[in-house]
matplotlib code that plots the C-alpha trace (Angstrom):
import matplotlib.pyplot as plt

x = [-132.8, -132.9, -136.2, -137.7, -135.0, -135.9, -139.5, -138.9, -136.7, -138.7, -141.2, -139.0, -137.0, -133.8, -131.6, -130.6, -134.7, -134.2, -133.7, -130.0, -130.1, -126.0, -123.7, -120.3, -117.8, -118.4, -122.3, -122.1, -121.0, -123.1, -126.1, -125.2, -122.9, -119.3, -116.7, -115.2, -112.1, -113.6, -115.9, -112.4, -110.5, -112.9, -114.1, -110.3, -109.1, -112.6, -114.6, -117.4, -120.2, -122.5, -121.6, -120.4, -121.0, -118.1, -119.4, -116.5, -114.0, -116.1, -117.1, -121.0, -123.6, -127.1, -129.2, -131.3, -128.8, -127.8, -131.2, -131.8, -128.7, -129.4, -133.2, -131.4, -129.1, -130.0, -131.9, -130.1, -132.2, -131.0]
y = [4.0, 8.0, 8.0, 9.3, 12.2, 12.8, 13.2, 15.6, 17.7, 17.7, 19.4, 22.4, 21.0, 21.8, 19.0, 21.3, 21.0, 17.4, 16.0, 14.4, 11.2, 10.7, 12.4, 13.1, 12.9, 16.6, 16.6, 13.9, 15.5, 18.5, 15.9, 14.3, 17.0, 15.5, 17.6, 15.7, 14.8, 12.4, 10.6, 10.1, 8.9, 6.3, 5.1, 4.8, 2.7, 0.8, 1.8, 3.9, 2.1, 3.5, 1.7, 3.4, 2.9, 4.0, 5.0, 5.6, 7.2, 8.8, 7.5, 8.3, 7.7, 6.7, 9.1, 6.4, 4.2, 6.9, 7.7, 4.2, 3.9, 7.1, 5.8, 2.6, 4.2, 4.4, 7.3, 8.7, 10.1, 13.3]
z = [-77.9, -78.7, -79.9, -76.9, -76.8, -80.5, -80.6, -77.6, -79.0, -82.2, -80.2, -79.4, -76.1, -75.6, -74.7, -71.6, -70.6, -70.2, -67.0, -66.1, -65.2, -65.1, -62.8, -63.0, -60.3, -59.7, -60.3, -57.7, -55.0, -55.3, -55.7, -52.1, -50.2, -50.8, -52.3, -55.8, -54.2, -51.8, -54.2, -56.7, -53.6, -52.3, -56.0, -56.9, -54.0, -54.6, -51.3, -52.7, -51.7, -55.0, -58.1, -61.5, -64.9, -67.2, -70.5, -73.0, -71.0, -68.5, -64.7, -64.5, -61.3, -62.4, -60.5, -59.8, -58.3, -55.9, -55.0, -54.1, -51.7, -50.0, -49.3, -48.0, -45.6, -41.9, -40.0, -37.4, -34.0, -33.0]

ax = plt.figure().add_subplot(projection="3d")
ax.plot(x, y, z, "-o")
ax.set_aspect("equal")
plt.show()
């Protein structure tokens, strides 16, 4: 499962260098423009329309997942 991460960082990455592919309630919001508060009150009272994965104790967004709403949502003419 890490063995990709490995062999990269064998070859002098960082694991900072790495791309993120999980986001965090805070990460989140500075990904799509919502301030933390408002992703924890609509994923708390179950109305946050992106699904969650919790890993251990943590609530985590796969960047994909989010990407693939946002593509899905409606343009708006101005």
């Amino acid at each position: 499962m890490f063995g990709g991460i490995n062999q990269l960082m064998d070859k002098g990455y960082k694991k900072s260098d790495l791309p993120k592919r999980m986001l965090n309630f805070t990460e989140l919001a500075d990904y799509i423009g919502l301030k933390p508060q408002t992703i924890r009150n609509k994923f708390y009272a179950g109305e946050f329309p992106i699904p969650a994965k919790r890993i251990f104790s943590k609530v985590l967004w796969d960047k994909k997942d989010v990407d693939n709403y946002l593509d899905k949502l409606n343009k708006i003419d101005c």
